[in-house]
N, CA and C atoms as an extended XYZ file, in Angstrom:
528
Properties=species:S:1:pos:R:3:atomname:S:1:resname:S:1:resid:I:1 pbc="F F F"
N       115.479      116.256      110.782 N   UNK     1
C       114.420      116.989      110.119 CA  UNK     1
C       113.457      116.031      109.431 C   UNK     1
N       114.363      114.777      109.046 N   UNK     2
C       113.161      114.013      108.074 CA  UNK     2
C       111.992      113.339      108.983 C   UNK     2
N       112.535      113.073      110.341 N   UNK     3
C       111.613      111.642      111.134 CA  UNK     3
C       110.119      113.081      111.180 C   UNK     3
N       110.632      114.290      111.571 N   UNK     4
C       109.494      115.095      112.053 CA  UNK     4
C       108.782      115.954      110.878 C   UNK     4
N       109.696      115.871      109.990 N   UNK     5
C       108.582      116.444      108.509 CA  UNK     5
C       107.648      115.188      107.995 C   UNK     5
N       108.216      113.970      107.604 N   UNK     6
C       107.554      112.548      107.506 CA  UNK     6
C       106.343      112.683      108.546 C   UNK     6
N       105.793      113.486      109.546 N   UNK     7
C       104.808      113.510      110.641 CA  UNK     7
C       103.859      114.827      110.112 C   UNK     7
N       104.208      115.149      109.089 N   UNK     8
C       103.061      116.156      108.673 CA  UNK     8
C       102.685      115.636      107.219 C   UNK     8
N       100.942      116.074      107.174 N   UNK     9
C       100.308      115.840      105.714 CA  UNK     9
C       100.960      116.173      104.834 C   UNK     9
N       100.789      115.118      103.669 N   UNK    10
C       101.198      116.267      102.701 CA  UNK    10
C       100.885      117.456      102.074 C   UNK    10
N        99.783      117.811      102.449 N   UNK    11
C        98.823      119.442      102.234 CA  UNK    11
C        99.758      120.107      102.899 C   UNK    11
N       100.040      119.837      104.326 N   UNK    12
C       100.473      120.859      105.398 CA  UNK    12
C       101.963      120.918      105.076 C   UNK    12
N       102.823      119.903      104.127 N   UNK    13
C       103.794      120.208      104.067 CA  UNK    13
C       104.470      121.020      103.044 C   UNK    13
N       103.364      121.073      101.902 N   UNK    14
C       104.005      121.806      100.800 CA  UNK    14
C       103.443      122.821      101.795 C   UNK    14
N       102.694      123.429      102.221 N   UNK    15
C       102.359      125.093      102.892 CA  UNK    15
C       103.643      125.284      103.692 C   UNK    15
N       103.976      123.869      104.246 N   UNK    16
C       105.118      124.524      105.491 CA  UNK    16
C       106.516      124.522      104.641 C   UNK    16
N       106.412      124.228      103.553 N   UNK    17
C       107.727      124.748      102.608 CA  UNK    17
C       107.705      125.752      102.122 C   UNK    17
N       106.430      126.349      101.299 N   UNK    18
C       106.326      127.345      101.288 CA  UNK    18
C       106.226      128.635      102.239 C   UNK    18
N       105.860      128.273      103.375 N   UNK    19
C       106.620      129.515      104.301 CA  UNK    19
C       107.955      129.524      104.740 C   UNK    19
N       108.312      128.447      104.477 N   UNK    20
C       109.969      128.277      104.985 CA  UNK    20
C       110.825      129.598      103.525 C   UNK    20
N       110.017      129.259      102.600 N   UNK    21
C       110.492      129.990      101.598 CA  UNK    21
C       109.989      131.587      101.781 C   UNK    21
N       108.744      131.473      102.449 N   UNK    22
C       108.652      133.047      102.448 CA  UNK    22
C       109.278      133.826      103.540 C   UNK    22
N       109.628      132.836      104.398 N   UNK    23
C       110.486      133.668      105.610 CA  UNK    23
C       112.004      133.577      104.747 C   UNK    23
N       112.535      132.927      104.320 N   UNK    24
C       113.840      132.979      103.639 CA  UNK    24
C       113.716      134.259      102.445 C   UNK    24
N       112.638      134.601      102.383 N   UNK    25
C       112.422      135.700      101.259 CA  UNK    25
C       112.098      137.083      102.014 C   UNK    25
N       112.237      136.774      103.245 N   UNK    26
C       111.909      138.214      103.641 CA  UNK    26
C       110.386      138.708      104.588 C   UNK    26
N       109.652      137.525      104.217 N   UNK    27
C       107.832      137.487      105.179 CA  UNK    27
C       107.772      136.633      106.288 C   UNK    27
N       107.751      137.650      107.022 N   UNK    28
C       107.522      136.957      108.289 CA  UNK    28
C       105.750      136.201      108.850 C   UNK    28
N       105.936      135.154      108.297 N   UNK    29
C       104.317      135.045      109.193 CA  UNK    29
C       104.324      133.384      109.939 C   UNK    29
N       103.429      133.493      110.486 N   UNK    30
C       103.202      132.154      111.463 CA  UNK    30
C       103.140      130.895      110.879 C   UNK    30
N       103.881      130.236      111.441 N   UNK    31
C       103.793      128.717      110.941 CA  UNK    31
C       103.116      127.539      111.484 C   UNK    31
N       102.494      128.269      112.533 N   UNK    32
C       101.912      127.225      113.880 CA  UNK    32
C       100.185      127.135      113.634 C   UNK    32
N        99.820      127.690      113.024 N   UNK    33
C        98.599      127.142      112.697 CA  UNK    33
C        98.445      125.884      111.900 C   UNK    33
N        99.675      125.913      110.642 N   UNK    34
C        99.293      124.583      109.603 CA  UNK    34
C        99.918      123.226      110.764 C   UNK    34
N       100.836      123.536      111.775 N   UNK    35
C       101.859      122.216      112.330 CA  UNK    35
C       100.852      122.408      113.485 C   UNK    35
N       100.153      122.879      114.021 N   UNK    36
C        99.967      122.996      115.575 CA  UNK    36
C        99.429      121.421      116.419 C   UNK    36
N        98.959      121.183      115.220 N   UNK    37
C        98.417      119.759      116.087 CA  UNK    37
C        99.448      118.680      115.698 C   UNK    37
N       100.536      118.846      114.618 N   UNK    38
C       101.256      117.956      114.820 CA  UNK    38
C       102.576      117.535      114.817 C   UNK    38
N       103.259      118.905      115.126 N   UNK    39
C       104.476      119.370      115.684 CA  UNK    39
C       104.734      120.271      116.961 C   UNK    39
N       105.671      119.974      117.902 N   UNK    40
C       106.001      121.211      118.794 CA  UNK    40
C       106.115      122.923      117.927 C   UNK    40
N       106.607      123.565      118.974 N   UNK    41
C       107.105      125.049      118.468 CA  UNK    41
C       108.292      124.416      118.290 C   UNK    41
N       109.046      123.940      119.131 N   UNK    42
C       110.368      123.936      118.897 CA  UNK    42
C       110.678      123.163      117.557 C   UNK    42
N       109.966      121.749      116.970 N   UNK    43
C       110.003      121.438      116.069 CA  UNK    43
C       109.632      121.967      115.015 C   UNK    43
N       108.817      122.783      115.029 N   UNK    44
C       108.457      123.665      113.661 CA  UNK    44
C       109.205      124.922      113.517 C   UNK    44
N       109.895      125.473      114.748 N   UNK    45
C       111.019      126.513      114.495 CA  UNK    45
C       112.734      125.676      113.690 C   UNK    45
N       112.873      124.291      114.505 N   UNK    46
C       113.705      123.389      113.990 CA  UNK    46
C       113.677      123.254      112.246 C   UNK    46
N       112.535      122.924      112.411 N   UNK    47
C       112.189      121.914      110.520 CA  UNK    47
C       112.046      123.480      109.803 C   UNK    47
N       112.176      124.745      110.317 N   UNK    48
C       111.746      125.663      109.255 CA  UNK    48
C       113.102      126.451      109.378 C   UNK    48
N       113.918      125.926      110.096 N   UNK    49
C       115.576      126.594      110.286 CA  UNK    49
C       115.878      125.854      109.063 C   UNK    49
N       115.638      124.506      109.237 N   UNK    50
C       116.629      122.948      108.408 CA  UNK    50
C       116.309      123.560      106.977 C   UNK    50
N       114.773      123.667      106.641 N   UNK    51
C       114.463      124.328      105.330 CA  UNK    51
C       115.190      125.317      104.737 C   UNK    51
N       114.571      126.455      105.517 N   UNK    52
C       115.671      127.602      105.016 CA  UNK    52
C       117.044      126.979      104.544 C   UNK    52
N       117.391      126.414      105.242 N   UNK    53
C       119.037      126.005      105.004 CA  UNK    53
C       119.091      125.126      103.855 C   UNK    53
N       118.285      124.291      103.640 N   UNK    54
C       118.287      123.514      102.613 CA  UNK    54
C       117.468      124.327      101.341 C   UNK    54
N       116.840      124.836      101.565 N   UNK    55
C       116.735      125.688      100.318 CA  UNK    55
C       118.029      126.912       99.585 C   UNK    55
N       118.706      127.347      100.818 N   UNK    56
C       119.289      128.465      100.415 CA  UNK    56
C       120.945      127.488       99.758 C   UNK    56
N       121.033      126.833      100.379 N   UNK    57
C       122.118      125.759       99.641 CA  UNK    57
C       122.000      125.280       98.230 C   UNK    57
N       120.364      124.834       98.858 N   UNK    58
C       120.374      124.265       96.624 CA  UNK    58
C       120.414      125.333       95.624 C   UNK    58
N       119.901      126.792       96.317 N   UNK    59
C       120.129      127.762       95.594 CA  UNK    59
C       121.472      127.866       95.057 C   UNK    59
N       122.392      128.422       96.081 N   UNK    60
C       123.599      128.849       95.947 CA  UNK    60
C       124.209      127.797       95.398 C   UNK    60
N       123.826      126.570       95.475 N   UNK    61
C       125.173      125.327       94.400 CA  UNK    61
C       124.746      125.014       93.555 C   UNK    61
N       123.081      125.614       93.256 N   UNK    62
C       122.452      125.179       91.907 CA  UNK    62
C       122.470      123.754       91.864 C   UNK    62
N       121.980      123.258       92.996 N   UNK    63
C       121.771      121.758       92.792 CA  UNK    63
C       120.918      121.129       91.605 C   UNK    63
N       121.169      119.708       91.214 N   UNK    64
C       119.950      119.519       90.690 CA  UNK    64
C       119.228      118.838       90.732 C   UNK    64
N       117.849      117.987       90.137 N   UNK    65
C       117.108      117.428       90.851 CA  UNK    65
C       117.700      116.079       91.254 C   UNK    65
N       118.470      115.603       90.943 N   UNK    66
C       119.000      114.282       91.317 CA  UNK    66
C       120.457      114.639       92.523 C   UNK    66
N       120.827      115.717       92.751 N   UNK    67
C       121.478      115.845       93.816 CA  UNK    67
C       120.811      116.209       95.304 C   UNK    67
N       119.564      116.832       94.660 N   UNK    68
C       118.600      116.837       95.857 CA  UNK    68
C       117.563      115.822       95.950 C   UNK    68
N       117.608      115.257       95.419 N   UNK    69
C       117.053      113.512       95.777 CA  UNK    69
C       117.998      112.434       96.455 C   UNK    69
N       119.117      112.943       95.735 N   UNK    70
C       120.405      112.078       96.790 CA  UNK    70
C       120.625      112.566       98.196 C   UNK    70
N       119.752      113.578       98.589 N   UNK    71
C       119.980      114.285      100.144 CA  UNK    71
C       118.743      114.360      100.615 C   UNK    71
N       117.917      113.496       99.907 N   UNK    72
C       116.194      113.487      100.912 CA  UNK    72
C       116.165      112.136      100.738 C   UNK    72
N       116.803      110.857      101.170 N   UNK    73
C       116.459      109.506      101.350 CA  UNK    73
C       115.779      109.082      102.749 C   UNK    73
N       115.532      109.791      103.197 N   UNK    74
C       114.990      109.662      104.565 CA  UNK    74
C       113.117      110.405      104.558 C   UNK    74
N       112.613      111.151      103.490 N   UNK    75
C       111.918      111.419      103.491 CA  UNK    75
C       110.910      110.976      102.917 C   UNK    75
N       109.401      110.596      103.028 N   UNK    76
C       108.622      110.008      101.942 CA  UNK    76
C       108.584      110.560      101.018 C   UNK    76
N       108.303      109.619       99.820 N   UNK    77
C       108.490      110.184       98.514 CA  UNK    77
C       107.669      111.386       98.360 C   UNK    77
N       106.429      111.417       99.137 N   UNK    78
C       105.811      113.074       99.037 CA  UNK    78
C       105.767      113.992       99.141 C   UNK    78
N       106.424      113.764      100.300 N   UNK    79
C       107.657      114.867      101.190 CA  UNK    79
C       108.562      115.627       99.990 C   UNK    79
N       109.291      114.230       99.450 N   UNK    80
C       110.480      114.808       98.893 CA  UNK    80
C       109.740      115.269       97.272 C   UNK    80
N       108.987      114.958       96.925 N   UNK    81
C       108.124      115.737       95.871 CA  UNK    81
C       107.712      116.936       96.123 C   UNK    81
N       107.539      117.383       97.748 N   UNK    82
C       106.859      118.839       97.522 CA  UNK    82
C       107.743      119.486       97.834 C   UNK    82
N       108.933      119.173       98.700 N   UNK    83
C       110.363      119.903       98.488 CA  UNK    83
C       110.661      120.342       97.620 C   UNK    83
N       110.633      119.463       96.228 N   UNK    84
C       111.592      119.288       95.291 CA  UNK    84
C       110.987      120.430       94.288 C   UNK    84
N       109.379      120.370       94.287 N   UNK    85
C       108.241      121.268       93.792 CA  UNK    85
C       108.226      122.536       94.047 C   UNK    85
N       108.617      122.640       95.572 N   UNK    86
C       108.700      124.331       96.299 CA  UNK    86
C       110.411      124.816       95.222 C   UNK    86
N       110.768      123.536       95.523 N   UNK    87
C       112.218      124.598       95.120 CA  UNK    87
C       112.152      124.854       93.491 C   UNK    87
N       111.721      123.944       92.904 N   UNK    88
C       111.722      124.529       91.332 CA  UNK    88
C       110.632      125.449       91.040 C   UNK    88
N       109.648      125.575       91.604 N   UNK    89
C       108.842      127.215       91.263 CA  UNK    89
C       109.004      128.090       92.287 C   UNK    89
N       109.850      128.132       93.041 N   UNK    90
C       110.289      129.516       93.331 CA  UNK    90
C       112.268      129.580       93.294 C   UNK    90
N       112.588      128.658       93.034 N   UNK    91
C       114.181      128.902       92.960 CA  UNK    91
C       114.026      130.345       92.022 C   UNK    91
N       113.938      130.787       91.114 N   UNK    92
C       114.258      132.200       91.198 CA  UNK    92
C       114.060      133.319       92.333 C   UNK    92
N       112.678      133.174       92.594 N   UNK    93
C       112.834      133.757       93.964 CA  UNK    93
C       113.631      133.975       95.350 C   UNK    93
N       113.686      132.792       95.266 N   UNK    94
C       114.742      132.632       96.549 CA  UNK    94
C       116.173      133.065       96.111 C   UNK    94
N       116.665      133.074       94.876 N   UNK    95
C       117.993      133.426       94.485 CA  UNK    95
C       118.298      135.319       94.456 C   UNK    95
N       117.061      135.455       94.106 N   UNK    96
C       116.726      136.976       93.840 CA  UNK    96
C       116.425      137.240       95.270 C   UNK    96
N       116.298      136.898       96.560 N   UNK    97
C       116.198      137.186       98.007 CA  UNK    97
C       117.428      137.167       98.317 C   UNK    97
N       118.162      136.236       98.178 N   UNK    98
C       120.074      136.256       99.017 CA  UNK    98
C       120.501      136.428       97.979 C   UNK    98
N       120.316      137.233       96.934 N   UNK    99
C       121.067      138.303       96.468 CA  UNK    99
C       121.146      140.062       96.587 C   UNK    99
N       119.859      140.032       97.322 N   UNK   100
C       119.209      141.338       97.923 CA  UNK   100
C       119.827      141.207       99.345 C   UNK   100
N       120.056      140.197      100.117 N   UNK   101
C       120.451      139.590      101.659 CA  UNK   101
C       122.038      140.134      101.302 C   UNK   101
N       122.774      139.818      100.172 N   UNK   102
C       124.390      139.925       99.794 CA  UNK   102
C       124.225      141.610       99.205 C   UNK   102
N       123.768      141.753       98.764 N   UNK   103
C       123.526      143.467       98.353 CA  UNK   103
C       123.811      144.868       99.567 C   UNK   103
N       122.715      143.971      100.506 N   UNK   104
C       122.599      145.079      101.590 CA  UNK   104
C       123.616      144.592      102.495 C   UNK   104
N       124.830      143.893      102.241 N   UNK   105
C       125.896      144.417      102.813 CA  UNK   105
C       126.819      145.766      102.710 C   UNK   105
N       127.107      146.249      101.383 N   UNK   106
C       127.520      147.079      100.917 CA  UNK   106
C       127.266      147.954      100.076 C   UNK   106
N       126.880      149.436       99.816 N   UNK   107
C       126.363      149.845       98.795 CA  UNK   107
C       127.063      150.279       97.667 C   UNK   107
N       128.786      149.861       98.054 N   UNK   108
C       129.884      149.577       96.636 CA  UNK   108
C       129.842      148.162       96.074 C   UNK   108
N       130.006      148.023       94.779 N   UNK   109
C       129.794      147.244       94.307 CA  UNK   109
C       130.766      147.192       92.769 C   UNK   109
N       131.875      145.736       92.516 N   UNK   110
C       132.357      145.672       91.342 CA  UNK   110
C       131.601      145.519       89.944 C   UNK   110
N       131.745      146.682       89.397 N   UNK   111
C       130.937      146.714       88.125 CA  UNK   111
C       131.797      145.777       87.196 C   UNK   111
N       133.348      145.810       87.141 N   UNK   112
C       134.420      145.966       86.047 CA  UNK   112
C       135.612      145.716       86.338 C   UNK   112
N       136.622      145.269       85.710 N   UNK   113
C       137.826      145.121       86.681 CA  UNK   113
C       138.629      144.546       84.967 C   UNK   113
N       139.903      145.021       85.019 N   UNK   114
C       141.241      144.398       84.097 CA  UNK   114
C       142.047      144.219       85.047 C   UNK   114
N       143.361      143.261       84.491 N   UNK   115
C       144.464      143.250       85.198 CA  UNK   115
C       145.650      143.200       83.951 C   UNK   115
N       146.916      143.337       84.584 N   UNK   116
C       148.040      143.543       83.745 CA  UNK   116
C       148.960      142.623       84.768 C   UNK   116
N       150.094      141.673       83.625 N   UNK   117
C       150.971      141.561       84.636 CA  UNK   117
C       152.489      141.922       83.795 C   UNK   117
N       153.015      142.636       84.506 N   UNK   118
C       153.940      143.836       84.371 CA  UNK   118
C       155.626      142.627       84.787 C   UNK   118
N       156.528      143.223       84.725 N   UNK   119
C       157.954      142.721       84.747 CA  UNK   119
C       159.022      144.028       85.013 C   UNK   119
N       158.904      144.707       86.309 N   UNK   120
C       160.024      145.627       86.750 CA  UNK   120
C       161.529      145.281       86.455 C   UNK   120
N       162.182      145.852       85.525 N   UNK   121
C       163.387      145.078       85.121 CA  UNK   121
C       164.426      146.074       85.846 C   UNK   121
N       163.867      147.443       86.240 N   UNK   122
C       164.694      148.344       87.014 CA  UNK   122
C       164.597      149.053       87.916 C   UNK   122
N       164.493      149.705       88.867 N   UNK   123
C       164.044      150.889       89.646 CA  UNK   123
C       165.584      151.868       89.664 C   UNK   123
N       164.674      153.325       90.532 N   UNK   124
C       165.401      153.789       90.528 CA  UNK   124
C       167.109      153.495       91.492 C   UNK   124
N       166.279      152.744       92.692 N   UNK   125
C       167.678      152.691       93.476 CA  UNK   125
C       168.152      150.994       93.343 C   UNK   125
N       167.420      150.342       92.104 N   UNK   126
C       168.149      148.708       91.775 CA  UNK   126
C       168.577      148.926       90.538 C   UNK   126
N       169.329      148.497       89.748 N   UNK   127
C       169.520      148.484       88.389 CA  UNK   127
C       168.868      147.229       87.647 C   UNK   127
N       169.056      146.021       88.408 N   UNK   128
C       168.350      145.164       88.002 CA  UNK   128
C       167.606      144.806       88.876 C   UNK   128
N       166.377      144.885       88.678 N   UNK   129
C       165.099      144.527       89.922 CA  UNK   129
C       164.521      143.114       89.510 C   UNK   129
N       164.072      142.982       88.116 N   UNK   130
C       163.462      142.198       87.694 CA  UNK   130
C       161.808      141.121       88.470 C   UNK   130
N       161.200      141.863       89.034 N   UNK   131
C       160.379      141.867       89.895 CA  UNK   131
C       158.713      141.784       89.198 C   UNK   131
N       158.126      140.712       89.223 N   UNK   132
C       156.563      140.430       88.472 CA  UNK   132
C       155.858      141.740       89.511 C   UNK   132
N       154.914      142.499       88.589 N   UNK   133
C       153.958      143.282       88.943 CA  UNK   133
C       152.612      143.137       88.617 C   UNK   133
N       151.627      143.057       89.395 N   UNK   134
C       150.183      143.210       88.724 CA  UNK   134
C       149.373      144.029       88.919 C   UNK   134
N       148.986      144.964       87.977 N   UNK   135
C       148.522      146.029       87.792 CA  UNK   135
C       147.031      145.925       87.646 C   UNK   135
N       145.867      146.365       88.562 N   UNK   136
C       144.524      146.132       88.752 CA  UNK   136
C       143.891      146.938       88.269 C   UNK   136
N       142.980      146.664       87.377 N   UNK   137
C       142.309      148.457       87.598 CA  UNK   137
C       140.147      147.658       87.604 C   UNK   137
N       139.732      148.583       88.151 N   UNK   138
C       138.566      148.017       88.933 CA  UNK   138
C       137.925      149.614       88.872 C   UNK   138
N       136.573      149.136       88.400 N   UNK   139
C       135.450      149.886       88.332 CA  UNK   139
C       134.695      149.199       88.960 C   UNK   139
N       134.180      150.819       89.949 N   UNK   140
C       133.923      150.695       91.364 CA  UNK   140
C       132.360      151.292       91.209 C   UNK   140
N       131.516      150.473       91.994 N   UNK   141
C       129.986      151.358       91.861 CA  UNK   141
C       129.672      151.971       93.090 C   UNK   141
N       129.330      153.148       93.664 N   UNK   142
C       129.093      153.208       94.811 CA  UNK   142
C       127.800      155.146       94.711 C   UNK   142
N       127.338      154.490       94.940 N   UNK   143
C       125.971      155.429       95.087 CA  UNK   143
C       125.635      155.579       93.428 C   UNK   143
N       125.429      154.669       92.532 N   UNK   144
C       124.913      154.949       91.160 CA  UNK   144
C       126.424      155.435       91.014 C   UNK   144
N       127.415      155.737       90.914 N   UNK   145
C       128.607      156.416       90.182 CA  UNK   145
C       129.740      155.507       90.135 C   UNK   145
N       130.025      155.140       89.371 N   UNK   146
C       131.419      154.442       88.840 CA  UNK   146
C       133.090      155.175       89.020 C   UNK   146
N       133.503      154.251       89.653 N   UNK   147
C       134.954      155.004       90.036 CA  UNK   147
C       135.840      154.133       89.344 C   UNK   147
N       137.075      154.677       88.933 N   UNK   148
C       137.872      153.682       88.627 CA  UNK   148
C       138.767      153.758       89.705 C   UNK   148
N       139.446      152.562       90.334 N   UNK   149
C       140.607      152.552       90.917 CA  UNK   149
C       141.819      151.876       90.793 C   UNK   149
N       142.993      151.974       90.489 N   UNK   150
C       144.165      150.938       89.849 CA  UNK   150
C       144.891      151.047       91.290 C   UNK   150
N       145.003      149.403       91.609 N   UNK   151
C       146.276      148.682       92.147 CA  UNK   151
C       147.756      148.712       91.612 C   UNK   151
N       148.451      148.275       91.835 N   UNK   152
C       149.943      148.094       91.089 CA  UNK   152
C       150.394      147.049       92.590 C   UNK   152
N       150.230      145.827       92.726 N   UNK   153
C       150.715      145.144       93.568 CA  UNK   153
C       152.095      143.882       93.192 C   UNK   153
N       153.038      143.280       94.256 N   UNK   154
C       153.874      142.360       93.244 CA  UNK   154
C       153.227      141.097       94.187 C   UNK   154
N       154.366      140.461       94.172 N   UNK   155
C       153.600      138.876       94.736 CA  UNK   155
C       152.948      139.048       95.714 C   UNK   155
N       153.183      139.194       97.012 N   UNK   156
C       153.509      139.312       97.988 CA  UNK   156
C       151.948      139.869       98.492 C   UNK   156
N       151.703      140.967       97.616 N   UNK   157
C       150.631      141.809       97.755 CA  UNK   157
C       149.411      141.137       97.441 C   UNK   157
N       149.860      140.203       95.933 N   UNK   158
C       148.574      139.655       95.630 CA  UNK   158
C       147.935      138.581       96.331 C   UNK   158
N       148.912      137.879       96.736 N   UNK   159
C       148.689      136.530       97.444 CA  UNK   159
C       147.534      136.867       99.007 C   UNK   159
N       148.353      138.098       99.414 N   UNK   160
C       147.344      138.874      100.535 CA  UNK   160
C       145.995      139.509      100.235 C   UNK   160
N       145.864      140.271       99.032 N   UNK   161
C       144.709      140.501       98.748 CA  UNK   161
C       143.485      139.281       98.192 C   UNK   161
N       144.175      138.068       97.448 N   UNK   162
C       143.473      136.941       97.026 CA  UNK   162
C       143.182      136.530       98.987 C   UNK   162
N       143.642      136.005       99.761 N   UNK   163
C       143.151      135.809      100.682 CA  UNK   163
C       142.171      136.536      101.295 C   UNK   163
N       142.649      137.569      101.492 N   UNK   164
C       141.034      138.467      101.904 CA  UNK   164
C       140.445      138.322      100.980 C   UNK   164
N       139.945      138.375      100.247 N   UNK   165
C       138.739      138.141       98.922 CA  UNK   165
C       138.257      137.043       98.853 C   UNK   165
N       139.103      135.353       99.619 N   UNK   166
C       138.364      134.514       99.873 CA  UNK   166
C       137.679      134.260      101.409 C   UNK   166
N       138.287      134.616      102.612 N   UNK   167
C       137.474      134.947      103.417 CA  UNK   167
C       136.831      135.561      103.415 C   UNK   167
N       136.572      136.976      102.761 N   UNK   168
C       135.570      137.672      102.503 CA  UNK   168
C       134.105      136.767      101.798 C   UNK   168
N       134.468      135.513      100.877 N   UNK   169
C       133.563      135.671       99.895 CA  UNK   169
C       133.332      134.245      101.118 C   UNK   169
N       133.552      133.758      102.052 N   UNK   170
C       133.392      132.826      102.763 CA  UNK   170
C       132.502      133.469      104.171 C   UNK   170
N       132.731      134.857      104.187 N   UNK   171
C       131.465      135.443      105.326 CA  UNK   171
C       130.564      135.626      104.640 C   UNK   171
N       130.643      136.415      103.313 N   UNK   172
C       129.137      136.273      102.603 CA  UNK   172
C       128.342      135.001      102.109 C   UNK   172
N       128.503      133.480      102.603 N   UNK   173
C       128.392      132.840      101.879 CA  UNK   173
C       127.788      132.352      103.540 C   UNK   173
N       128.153      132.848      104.077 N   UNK   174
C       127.789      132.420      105.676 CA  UNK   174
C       126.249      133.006      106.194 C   UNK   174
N       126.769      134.376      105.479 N   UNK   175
C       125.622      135.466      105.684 CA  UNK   175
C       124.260      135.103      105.217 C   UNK   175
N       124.262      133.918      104.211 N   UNK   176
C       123.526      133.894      103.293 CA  UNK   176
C       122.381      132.740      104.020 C   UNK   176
C-alpha cells in the first residue's frame, strides 16, 4: 500500500483518505477521479481496501499516535501526516459507523447482567453434592423492552458458554 500511496499528491491523498473514511462510514462515491491519472482501478480499489482496514483497526485498538507512526515507516512523512490527520478528526466518526455495522447484527442487545457463584452442598437424589454453581441473571434489550433472564450453570456449562461468547466476539470483530 505504501510504494502506491507514496505515488499520489499530497492534496489527492488526504481526499483519498477521506473517502476511504466515507466509504467505511457508509457513502459510497467514486474514487477515480482524484487517482485517475495516477493509479490503476485495481490500485485504488487495493489502497482504499488497505485504508479501510487500517482505519477500522486503529479505531477498534484505539491506537495511538506513536503506534500508528510505528506502522507507516514506509510512507512519506506527508502521507503519514494526512493519515494520521484523517484519523484524528474523524476517529469518532468512524467508531460511531462500526458500531452501527455491530448493531445491525442483532436487534437484542445486553443492557445489564449480575452473576452469583453458588456452592450445591446437596440435591435431592445426592446427599453430598458439593458442586460450584453460577447463577446469571442478564437484562436483555430487544425491541426497546428489557427482559430479564437468569442462567444457573456449573463448570462445565460455563466454560462452554465463555467459549461461544469469545468466538462470537471474534466474528464481530471480523465483521467489522
Amino acid at each position: 500500500m505504501a510504494a502506491v500511496l507514496n505515488r499520489l499528491p499530497g492534496s489527492d491523498c488526504v481526499k483519498f483518505c477521506h473517502r476511504a473514511v466515507d466509504e467505511l462510514c457508509g457513502s459510497k462515491s467514486s474514487c477515480r477521479s482524484d487517482t485517475a491519472d495516477t493509479l490503476s482501478l485495481s490500485e485504488s480499489l487495493n489502497v482504499l481496501d488497505s485504508l479501510k482496514a487500517f482505519y477500522t483497526l486503529a479505531v477498534v485498538n484505539n491506537y495511538s499516535d506513536e503506534e500508528v507512526l510505528a506502522g507507516m515507516t514506509d510512507l512519506d512523512h506527508s502521507h503519514t501526516k494526512a493519515l494520521l490527520n484523517v484519523l484524528r478528526s474523524r476517529k469518532a466518526e468512524i467508531h460511531a459507523a462500526l458500531l452501527e455495522k455491530t448493531n445491525c447484527i442483532s436487534s437484542t442487545s445486553l443492557q445489564d447482567f449480575d452473576w452469583q457463584l453458588k456452592l450445591a452442598l446437596s440435591s435431592d437424589n445426592i446427599s453430598s453434592l458439593q458442586t460450584p454453581l453460577v447463577s446469571l441473571n442478564l437484562n436483555v434489550k430487544r425491541n426497546g423492552h428489557v427482559t430479564p433472564v437468569a442462567i444457573e450453570m456449573n463448570r462445565e456449562e460455563l466454560n462452554t458458554l465463555i467459549s461461544s461468547l469469545e468466538a462470537a466476539n471474534k466474528v464481530v470483530l471480523h465483521l467489522i
